[in-house]
N, C-alpha and C positions, 0 to 999 in steps of 0.2 A: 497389641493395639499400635498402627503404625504413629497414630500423631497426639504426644503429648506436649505439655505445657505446665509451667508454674511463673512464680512460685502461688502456688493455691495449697492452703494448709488448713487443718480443721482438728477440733478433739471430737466429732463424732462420728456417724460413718459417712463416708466420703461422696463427694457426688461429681460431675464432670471429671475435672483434671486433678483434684483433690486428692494428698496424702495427708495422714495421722502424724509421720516425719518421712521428713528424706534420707533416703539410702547414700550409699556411697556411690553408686550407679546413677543415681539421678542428679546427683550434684556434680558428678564428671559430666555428664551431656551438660547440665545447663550451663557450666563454665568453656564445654566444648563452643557450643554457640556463640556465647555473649565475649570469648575470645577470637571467636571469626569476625565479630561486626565492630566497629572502632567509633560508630553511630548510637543514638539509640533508638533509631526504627529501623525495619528495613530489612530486604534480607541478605541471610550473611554469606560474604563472597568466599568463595573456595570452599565449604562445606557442603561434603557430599554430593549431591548432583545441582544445589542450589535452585530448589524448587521451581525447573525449569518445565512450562508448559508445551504440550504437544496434544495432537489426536493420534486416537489409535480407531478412528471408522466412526460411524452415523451416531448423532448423539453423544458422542463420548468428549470428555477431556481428563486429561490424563496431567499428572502434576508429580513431577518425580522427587524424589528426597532431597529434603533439605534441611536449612534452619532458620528463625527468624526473631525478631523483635520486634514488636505488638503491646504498645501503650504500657511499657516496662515491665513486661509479662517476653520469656523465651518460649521460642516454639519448637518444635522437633519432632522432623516427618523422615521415620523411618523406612518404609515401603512405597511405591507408586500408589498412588492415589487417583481413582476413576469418578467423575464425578457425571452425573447424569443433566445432559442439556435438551431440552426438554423443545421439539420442533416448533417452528412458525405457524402459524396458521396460515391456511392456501391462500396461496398467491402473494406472499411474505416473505419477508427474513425477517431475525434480530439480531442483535447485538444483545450479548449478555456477559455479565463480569463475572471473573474467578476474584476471589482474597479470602486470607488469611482473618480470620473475625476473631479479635479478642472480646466474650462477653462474660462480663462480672456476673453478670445473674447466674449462670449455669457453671462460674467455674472453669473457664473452655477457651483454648486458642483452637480453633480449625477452618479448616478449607471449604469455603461457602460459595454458591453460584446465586449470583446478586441476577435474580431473572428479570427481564425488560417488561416496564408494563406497559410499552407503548412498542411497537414496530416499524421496521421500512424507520427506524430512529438511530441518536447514539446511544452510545453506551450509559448504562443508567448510573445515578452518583452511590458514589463512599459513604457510609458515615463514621465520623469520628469524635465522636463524645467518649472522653475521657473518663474510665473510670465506669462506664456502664456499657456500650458498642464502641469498638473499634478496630476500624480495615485499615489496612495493606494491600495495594494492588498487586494483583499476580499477572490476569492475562483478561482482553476482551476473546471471547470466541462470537462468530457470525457465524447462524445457521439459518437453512434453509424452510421452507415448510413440508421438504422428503427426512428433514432430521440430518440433512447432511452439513458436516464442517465444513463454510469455505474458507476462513481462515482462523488461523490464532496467533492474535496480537501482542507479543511478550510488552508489558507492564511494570516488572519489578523493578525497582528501587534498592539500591544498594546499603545495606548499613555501615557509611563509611564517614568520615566528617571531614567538613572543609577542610580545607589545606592552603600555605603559601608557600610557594616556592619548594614543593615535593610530589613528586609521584607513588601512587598507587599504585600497586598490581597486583594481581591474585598469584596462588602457586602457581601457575603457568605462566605467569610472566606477561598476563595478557590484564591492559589496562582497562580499569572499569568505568563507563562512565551514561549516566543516567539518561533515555529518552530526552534530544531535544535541548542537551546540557550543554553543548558549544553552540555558542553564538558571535553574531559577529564583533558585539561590543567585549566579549571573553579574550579577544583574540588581541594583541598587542606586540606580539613581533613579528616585524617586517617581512622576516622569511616565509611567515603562515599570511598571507592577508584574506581577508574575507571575499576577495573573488578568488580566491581558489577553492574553497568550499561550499560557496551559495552555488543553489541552484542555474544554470543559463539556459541560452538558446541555442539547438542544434539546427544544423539544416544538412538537409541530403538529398539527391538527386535524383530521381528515377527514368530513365532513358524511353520513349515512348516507342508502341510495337504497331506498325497498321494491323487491324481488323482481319484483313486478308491475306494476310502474312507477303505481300508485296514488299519487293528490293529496298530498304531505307538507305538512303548516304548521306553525309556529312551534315546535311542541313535538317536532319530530322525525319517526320514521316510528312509527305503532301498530301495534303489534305484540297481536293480538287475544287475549283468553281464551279458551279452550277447544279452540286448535287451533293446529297447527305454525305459525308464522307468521316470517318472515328478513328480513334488510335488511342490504343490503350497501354496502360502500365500496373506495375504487382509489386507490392515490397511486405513486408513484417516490420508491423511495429518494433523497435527497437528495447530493449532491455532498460536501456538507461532510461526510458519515459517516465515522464510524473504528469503532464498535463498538457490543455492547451494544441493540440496539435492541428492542423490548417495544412491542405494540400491546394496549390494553384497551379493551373494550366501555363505553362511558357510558350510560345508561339514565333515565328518567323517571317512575317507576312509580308511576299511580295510584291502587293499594293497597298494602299492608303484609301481608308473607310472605315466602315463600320461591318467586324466580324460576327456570324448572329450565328451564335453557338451556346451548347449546355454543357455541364460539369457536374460528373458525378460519379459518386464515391459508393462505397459495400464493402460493408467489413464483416467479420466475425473471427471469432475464435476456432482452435481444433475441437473439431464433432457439430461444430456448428453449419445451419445452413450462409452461403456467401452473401444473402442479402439479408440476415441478420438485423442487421441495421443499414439504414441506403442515406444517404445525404448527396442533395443534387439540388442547383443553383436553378435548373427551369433553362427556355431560349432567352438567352439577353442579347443584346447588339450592343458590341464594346468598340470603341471607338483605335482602330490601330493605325501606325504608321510604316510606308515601306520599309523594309530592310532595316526594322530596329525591333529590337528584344518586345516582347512586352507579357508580362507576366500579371497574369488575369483570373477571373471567377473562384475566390478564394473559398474551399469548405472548409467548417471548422468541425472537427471530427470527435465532438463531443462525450462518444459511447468507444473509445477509443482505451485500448488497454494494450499495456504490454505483451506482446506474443502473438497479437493477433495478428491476422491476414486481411488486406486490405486490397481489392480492385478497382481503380480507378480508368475513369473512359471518359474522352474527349468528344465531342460530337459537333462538327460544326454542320450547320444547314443551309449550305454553299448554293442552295438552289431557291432560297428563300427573297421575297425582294427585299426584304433588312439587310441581308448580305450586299454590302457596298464595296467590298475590298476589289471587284475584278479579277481574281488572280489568285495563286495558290497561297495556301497559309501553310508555312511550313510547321507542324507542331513538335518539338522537340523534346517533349516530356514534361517531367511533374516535380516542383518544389514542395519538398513538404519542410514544417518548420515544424518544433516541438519544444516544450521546457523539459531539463534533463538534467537528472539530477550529478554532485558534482563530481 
């Protein structure tokens, strides 16, 4: 049996995690445990694979060996552990939680999928009633309504205990430290301060290409008067993204008016089709000035994820009588801005 637990003891015959006495064997694990965790929840760091969540394909979650501590009851999981997540209903996803379940009724520390009874939701609660139910988080998993994993969200909590003025580290020498557990009020030397860690603002450029693949020089691509005339640009969302991201047109416009043009944006993912998702501002007439910047028709690129692929295309309607500028607009490509993390 890969996952035991005590101490559960009984003089009749045994039921869940239940021995008649402890062996010499079973008192080595539980002190093997309750000597990895310096806490008394949580699970214990450097011990064995430290019940580290993954998938291994559709429906699956996989929980690999570890140890734990669970409402003053040791837990101990010997072998990988596959636990069955049970698909969305179409047109769906869930969120559903992995723990560690200490229940007195049955005797029993193990590995339970806390299933969501609501979907397209978060992830459903813990309970912890002492003494009768009690979780440990391990991992949220989201799945699909094909049954597929899109991710697994590690959870665990360490069983370590406060400390002042010392560090923790596991056998590797690698510090441990909880979901979410530095903050900025945490942070009190100078050399660390909290704009080096919070999240900011990037911004990056994208160079603009005419439509026609016509000559561009120094001033960008020309965008003609008196007739429809585009210029587009291509980038990949960035790694570092978290949020927030807005792509605007930048412009160079050789007269003074009103430029009566649209903006719009198509992303998608790899395997995805390019208009996926489309965001576009419609014809507006924005008001520009000769021979000065103006950085205009902002989208906010809401369905926006890291790694995706993004096309963006300029369009003015140079031949339109909104178009008051006279004269070429020179368009020089695309600001994008983003929150990114630190």
């Amino acid at each position: 049996m890969a996952e035991t637990s005590g101490l559960w003891t009984t003089d009749a015959a045994p039921a869940g995690h239940q021995v008649v006495s402890y062996t010499q064997a079973l008192a080595s694990t539980m002190l093997k445990v309750a000597a990895a965790c310096s806490s008394f929840e949580g699970v214990a760091p450097g011990y064995m694979n430290e019940l580290a969540p993954s998938t291994t394909g559709d429906n699956n979650c996989r929980v690999a060996t570890g140890g734990a501590m669970v409402d003053g009851k040791y837990y101990n999981n010997s072998a990988n552990v596959d636990l069955v997540i049970d698909s969305a209903s179409a047109g769906h996803y869930r969120i559903d939680r992995v723990v560690v379940r200490a229940a007195w009724a049955t005797f029993t520390c193990s590995l339970v999928v806390i299933k969501n009874t609501v979907e397209d939701a978060v992830a459903p609660a813990i309970t912890q009633t002492t003494g009768v139910t009690y979780d440990i988080q391990i991992a949220q998993v989201r799945v699909t309504d094909a049954g597929v994993i899109t991710s697994v969200t590690d959870e665990r909590t360490w069983a370590i205990c406060e400390t002042d003025g010392s560090t923790l580290e596991d056998s590797g020498g690698n510090l441990r430290v909880k979901d979410l557990g530095i903050t900025t009020a945490k942070i009190n030397d100078s050399a660390v301060t909290a704009a080096k860690i919070a999240n900011r603002t990037r911004k990056l450029f994208v160079p603009a290409q005419h439509t026609d693949d016509s000559v561009n020089d120094t001033t960008g691509v020309d965008l003609v008067d008196g007739a429809s005339d585009s210029a587009m640009g291509h980038f990949t969302v960035p790694s570092d993204f978290v949020s927030d991201m807005t792509v605007k047109a930048v412009i160079y416009p050789a007269g003074t008016g009103n430029v009566y043009s649209s903006h719009t944006a198509y992303l998608g993912a790899a395997g995805e089709a390019i208009g996926t998702h489309t965001v576009a501002t419609g014809n507006q007439a924005v008001a520009v000035t000769a021979n000065q910047y103006s950085v205009i028709q902002s989208l906010a690129l809401v369905d926006a994820a890291a790694g995706d692929y993004i096309f963006v295309s300029y369009l003015r309607a140079g031949g339109n009588a909104l178009d008051t500028v006279g004269a070429a607009v020179h368009m020089m490509g695309f600001l994008v801005e983003y929150t990114a993390d630190s």
